[in-house]
C-alpha positions as CSV (number, residue, x, y, z in Angstrom):
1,X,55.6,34.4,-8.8
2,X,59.5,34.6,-9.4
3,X,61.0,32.5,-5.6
4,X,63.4,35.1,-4.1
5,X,66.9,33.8,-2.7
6,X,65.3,34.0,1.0
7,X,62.6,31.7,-0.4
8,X,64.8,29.3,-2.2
9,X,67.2,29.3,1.1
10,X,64.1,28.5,3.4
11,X,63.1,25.7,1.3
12,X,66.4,24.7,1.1
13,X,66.9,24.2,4.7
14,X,63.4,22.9,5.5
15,X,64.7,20.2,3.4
16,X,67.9,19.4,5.1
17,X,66.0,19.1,8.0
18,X,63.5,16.4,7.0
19,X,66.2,14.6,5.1
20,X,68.3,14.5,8.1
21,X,65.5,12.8,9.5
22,X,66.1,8.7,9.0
23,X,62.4,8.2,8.4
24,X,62.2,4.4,7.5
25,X,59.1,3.4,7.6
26,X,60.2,-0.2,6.7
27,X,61.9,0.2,10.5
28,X,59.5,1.7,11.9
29,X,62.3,4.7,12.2
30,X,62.0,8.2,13.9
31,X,58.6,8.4,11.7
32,X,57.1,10.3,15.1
33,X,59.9,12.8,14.6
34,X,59.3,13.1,11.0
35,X,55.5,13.8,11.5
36,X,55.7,16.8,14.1
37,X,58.6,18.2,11.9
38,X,55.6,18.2,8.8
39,X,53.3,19.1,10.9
40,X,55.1,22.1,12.5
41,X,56.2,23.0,9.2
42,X,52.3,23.1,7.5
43,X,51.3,24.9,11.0
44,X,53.9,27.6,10.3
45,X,52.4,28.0,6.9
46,X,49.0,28.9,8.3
47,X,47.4,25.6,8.1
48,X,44.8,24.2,10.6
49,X,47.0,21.0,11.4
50,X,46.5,17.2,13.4
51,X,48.0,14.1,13.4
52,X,46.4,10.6,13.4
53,X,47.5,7.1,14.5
54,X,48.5,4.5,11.4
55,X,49.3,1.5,11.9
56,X,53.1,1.9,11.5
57,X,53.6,5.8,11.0
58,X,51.2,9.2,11.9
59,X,48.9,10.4,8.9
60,X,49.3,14.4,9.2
61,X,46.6,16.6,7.9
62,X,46.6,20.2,7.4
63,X,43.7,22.1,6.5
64,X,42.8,25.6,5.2
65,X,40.3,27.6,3.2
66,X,36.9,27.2,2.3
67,X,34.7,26.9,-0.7
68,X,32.9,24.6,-3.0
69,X,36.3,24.0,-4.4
70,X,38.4,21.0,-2.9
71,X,41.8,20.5,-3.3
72,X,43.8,17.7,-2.0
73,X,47.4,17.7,-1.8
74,X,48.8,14.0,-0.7
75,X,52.6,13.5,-0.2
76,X,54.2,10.9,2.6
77,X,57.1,11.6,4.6
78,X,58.7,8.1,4.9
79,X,61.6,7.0,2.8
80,X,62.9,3.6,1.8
81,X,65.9,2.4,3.3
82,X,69.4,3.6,2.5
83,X,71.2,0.3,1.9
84,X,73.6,-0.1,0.4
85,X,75.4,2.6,2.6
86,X,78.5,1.7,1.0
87,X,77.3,3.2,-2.3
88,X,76.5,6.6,-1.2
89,X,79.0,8.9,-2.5
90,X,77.8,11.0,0.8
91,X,76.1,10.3,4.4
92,X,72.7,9.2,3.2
93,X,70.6,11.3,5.7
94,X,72.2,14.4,4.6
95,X,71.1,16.5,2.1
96,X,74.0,17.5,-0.2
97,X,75.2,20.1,-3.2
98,X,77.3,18.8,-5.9
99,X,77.5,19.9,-9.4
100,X,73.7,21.0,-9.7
101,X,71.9,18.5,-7.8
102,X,70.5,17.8,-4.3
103,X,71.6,14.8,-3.1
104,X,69.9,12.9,0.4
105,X,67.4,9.6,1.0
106,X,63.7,11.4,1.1
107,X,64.9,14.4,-1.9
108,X,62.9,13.5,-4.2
109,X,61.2,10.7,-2.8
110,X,59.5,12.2,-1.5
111,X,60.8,14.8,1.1
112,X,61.7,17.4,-1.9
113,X,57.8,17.2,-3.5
114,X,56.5,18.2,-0.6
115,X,59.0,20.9,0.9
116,X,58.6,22.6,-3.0
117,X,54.9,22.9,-2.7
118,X,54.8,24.1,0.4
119,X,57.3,26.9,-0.3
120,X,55.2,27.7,-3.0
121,X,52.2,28.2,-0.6
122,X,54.2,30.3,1.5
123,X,55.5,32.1,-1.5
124,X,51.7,32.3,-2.3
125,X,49.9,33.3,0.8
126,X,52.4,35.9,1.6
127,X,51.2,37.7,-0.9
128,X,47.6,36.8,-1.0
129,X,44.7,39.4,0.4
130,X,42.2,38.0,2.1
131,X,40.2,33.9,3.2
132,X,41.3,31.3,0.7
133,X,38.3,31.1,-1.7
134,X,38.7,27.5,-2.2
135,X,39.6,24.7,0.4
136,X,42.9,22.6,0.8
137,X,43.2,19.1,2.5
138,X,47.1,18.1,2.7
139,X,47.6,14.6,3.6
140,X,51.0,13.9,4.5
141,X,51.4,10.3,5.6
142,X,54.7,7.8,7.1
143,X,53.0,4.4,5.8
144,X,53.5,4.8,1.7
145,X,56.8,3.0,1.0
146,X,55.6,-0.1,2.6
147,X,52.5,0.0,0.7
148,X,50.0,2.3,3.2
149,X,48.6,-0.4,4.9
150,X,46.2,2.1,6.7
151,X,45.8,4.5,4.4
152,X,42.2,3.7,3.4
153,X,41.0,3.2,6.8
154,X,42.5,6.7,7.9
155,X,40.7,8.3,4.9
156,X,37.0,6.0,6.1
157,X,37.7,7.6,10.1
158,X,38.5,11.2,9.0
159,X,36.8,12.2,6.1
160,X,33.7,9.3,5.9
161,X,32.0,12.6,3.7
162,X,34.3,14.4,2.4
163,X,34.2,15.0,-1.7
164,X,37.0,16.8,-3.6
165,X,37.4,18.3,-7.1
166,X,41.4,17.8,-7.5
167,X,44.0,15.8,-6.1
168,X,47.6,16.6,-6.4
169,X,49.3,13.1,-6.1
170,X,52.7,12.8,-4.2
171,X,55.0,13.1,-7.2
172,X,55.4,13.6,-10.8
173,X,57.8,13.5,-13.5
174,X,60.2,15.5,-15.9
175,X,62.1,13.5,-18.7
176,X,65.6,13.5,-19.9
177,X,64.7,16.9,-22.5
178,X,63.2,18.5,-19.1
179,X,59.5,18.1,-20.5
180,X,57.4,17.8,-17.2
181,X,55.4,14.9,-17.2
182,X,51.4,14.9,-16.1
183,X,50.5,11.7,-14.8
184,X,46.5,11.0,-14.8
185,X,46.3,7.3,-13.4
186,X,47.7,4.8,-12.5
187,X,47.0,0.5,-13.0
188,X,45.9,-1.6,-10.3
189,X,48.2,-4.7,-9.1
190,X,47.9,-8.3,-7.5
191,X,50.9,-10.3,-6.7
192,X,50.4,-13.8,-5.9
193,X,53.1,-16.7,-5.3
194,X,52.2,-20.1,-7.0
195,X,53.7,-23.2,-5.1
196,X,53.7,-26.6,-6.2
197,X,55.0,-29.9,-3.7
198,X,55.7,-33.1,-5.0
199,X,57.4,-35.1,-2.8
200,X,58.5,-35.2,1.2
201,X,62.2,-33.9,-0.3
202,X,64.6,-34.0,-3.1
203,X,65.1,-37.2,-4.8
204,X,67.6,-38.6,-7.3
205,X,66.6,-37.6,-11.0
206,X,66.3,-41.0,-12.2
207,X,62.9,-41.2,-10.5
208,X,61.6,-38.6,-12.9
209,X,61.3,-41.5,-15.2
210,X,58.5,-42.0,-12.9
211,X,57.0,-39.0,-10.4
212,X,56.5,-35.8,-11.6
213,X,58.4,-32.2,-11.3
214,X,57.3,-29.5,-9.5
215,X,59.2,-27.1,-11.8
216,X,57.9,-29.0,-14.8
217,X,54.3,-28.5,-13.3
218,X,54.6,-24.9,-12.1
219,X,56.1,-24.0,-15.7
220,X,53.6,-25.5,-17.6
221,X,50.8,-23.9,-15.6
222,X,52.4,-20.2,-15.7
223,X,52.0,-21.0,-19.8
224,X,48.8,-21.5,-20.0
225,X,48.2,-18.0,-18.9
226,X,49.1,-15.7,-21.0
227,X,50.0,-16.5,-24.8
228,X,53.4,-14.8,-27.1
229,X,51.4,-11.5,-27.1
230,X,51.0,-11.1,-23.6
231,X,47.1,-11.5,-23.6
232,X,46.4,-13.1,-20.6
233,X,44.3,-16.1,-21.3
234,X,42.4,-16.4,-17.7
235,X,38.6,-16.4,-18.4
236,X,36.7,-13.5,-17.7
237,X,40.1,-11.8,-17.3
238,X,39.1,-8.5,-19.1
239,X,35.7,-8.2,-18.0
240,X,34.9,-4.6,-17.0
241,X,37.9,-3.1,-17.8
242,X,36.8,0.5,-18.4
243,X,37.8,2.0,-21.9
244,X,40.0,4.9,-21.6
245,X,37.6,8.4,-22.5
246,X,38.3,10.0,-26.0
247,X,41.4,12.6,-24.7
248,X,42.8,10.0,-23.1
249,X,43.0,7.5,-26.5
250,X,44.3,10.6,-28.5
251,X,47.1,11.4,-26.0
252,X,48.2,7.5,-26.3
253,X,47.8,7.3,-30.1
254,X,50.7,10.4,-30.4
255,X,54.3,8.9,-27.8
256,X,55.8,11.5,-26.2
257,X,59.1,9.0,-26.5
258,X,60.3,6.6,-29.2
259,X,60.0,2.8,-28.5
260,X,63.8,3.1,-30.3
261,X,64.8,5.3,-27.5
262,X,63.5,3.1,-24.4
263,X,65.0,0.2,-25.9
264,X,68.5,2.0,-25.9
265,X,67.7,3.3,-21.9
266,X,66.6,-0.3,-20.6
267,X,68.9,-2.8,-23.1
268,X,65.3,-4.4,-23.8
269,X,65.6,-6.1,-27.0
270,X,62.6,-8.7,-27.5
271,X,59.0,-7.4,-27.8
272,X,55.6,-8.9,-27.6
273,X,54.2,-10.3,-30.9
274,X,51.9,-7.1,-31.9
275,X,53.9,-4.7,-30.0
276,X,55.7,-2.1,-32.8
277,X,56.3,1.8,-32.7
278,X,52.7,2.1,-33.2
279,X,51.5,0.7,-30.3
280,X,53.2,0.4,-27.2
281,X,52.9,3.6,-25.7
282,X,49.0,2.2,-25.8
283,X,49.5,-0.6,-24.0
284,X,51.7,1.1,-21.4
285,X,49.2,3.0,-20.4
286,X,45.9,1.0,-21.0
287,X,46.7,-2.4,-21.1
288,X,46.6,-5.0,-18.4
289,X,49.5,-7.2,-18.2
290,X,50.8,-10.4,-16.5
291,X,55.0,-11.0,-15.3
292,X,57.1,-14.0,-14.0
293,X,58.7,-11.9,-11.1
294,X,61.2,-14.9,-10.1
295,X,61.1,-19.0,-10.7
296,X,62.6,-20.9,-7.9
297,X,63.4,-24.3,-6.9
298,X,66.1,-27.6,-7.1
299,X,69.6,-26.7,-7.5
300,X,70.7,-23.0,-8.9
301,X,74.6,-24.0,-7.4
302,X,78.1,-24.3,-9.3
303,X,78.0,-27.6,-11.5
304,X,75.8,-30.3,-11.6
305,X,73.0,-32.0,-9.1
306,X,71.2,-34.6,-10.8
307,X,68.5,-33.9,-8.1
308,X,64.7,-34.4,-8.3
309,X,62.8,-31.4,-6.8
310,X,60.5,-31.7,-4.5
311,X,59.4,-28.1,-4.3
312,X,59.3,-24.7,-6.4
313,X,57.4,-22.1,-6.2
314,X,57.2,-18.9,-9.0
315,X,55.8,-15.3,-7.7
316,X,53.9,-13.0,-10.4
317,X,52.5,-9.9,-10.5
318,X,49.3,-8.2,-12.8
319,X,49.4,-4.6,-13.6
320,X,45.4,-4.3,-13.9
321,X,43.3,-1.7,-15.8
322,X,40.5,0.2,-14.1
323,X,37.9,-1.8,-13.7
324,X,39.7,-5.1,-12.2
325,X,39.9,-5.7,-8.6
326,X,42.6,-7.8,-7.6
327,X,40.3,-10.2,-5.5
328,X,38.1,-10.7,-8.8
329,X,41.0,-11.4,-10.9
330,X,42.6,-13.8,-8.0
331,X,39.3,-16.1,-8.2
332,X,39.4,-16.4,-11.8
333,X,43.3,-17.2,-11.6
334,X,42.3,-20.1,-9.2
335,X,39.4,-20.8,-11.0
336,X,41.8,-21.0,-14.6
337,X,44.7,-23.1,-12.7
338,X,42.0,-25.6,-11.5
339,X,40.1,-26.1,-15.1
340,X,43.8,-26.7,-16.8
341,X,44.2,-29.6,-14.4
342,X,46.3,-27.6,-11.9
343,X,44.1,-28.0,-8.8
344,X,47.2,-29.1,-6.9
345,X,48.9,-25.4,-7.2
346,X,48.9,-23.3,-4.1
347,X,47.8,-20.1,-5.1
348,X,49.6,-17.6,-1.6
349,X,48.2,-13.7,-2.4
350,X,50.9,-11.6,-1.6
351,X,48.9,-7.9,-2.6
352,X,45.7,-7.2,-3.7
353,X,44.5,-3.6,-2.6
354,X,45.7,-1.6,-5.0
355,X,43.2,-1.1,-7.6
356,X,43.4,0.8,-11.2
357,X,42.6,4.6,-11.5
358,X,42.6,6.8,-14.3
359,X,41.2,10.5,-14.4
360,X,39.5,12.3,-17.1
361,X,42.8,15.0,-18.5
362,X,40.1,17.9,-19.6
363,X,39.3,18.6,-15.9
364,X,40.5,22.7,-16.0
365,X,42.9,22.2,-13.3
366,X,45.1,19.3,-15.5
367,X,44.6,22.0,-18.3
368,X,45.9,25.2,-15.5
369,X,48.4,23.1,-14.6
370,X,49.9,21.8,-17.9
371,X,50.2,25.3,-19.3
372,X,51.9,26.4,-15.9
373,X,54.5,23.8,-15.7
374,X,55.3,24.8,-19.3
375,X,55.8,28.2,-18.3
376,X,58.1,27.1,-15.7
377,X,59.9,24.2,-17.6
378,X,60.2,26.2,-20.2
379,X,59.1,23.0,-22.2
380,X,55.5,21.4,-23.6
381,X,54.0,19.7,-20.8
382,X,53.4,16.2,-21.1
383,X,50.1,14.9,-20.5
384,X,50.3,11.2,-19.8
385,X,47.0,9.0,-19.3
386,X,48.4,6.5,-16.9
387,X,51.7,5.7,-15.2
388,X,52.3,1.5,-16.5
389,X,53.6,1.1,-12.7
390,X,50.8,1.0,-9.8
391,X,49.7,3.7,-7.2
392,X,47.3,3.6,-4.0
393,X,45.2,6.5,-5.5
394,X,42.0,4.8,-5.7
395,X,40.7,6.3,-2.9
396,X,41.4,10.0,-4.0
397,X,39.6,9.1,-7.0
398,X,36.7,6.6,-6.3
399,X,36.3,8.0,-2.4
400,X,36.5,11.6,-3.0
401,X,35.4,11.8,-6.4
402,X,38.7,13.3,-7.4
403,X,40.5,14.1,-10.9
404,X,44.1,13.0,-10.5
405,X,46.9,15.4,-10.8
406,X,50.5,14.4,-11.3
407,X,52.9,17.0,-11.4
408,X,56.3,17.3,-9.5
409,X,60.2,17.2,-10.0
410,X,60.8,13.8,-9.8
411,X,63.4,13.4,-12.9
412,X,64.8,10.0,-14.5
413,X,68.1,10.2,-12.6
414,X,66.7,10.6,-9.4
415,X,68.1,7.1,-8.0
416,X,64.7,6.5,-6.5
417,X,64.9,4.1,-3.9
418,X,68.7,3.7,-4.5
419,X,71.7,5.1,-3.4
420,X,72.7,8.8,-4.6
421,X,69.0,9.5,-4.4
422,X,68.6,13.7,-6.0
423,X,66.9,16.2,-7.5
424,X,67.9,18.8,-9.9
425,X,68.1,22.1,-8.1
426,X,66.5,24.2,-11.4
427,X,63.7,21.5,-11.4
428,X,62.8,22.0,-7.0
429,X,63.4,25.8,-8.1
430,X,60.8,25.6,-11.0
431,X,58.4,23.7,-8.8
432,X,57.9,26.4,-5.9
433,X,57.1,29.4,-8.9
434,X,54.9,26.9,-10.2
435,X,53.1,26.1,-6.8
436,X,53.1,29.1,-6.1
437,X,51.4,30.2,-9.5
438,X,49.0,27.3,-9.0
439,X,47.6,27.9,-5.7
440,X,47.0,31.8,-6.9
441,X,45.2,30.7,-10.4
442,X,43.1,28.4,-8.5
443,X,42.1,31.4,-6.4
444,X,40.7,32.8,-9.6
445,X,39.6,29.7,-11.4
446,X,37.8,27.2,-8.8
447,X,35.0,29.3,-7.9
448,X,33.6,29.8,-11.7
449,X,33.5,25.8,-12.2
450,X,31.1,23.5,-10.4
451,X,32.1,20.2,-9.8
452,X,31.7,17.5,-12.9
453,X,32.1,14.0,-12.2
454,X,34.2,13.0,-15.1
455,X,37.0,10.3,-13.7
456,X,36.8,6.3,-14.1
């Protein structure tokens, strides 16, 4: 369904007005405001609409259709803060034209994915005859940039039962060629902080002829835990980590991108022993990992300071594979420090709720969805097992029984989280035909397949 200009203009002003909305969830910022303006907005569309208490920011659902077909549609109407204003080449909260692009805090992330879709409904159900055949559960929530802190307890309180087929996650991607990007999963994470105390306070250096370091110590035990490869060396590290299905192998063993080419975009020189052209687009998406965020302690001033420490502490993060939970791997990480003689290592969890999902890509609405973004784009779509960053999908998947789906606008120079945040007007453009072209396939498609299982 081709958007006509009224369409595009619509959309174009339903999006000024949530990006004129400052909705900070780090704040705790006009995230009421936001939430009636989605919920109005979903309403007006011909959804049966509520709104539900977080713990920081109002979970809005919208509901319409019916069926043994479920589709959920998540998307979050908070945005990340807009510091540094001084950056902006225009007033943050105001969504902007210049030379192609949209620019505004919440455009892409993720204000724009959700305005798109929904102007693709409306495009939709204008035209449509008749009940929906199949039934749509939109989540919208205000919680997702500080890391949903409720969103799994909403989900337990409002739908204890509920089971879906398909969830359309809150964003997706299209690369630098304008191939739109699928994403199927994404990896768990745990973040921990490591301290290490030595003494009451800093002493002169020449006592470390005698007492110990608490950098030396903290460096010696981050180590022992992973070796030049980047296997982590934690005992009963990779224990149930589920294999990724057939497809999913195939799509890995074939990059969509040349290791060359993300070298030149990120400056990365050095690799893991093992890692080569062959392989890393592999171990992007399958492969567990561990990373030194930051190693602090002693003196980091102009000059010298022949000083002792008598504290340092080193954060890390693991990306984890389905199949790790982030508890499990944080008792075997105390467990490990403990058995190399590092018993007197604080180990502080800083995260670990996010766990690892990754969906099945032969589910027929990936495959619907994949040809019509192609259509759209104009461009082969990308099908991409799992993100290598981290996404609180787990419950969509392992809850509801879902197949991931992610597919949106979201394009490499999109400033997420940073100042000049946009989107490509062609790409929000494409996305409403293709929403609209999805919802009215699905009409056809979802009643003719029963539901398989076929997610991890």
């Amino acid at each position: 369904m081709r958007p006509s200009l009224e369409v595009l203009a619509a959309a174009r002003r339903d999006l000024s007005d949530l990006v004129a909305i400052p909705s900070v969830s780090a704040r705790g910022e006009s995230l009421e405001k936001a939430a009636c303006k989605v919920e109005r907005l979903l309403s007006e569309a011909g959804f049966k609409t509520g709104q539900h208490s977080g713990d920081v920011g109002p979970f809005v659902v919208g509901e319409v259709g019916g069926g043994p077909f479920t589709l959920v549609i998540y998307n979050h109407y908070d945005v990340q803060p807009e510091d540094p204003i001084d950056l902006w080449s225009a007033q943050p909260f105001e969504l902007t034209e210049r030379v192609g692009r949209l620019y505004g805090r919440g455009s892409a992330d993720d204000k724009g994915e959700f305005v798109s879709r929904l102007a693709g409904w409306r495009l939709f159900w204008s035209e449509h005859a008749g009940p929906l055949p199949f039934k749509i559960i939109w989540i919208v929530e205000g919680e997702e940039e500080i890391g949903s802190p409720s969103l799994m307890r909403f989900l337990e309180y409002r739908f204890p039962d509920t089971k879906a087929d398909l969830c359309w996650w809150e964003f997706g991607e299209v690369d630098k060629s304008g191939r739109p990007i699928v994403l199927m999963g994404f990896k768990g994470i745990l973040a921990v902080e490591l301290q290490c105390r030595t003494a009451k306070a800093d002493l002169h250096s020449s006592l470390g002829a005698i007492f110990d370091n608490p950098l030396w110590r903290l460096s010696a035990a981050v180590s022992s835990l992973r070796d030049a490869s980047g296997r982590v060396l934690i005992e009963g590290f990779y224990d149930g980590v589920i294999a990724p299905d057939a497809r999913s192998s195939r799509l890995a063993a074939w990059p969509p991108f040349a290791l060359e080419d993300l070298q030149d975009e990120t400056g990365a020189g050095r690799l893991l022993n093992g890692i080569d052209a062959s392989t890393f687009y592999e171990h992007l998406n399958f492969e567990p990992c561990l990373n030194v965020n930051g190693f602090h302690g002693g003196y980091g001033g102009e000059g010298a300071k022949t000083v002792l420490p008598c504290f340092g502490h080193a954060k890390l993060d693991f990306r984890l594979a389905p199949g790790q939970h982030p508890v499990r791997i944080a008792e075997l990480l105390r467990r490990q420090l403990d058995k190399n003689g590092f018993a007197d290592i604080e180990l502080k969890i800083l995260d670990a709720e996010v766990l690892g999902v990754r969906s099945n890509p032969s589910h027929f609405g990936v495959e619907l969805g994949a040809r019509l973004l192609e259509k759209w784009f104009g461009r082969p779509t990308v099908i991409q097992p799992s993100s290598a960053a981290s996404g609180l999908a787990h419950p969509f998947v392992h809850k509801f029984g879902a197949t991931l789906f992610g597919a949106g606008l979201t394009h490499h120079g999109a400033m997420l989280h940073s100042p000049d945040e946009n989107i490509l007007i062609e790409h929000f453009e494409n996305m409403i035909g293709f929403s609209a072209d999805f919802f009215a396939e699905l009409c056809e498609r979802a009643v003719q397949v029963p539901r398989v299982k076929v997610d991890a």
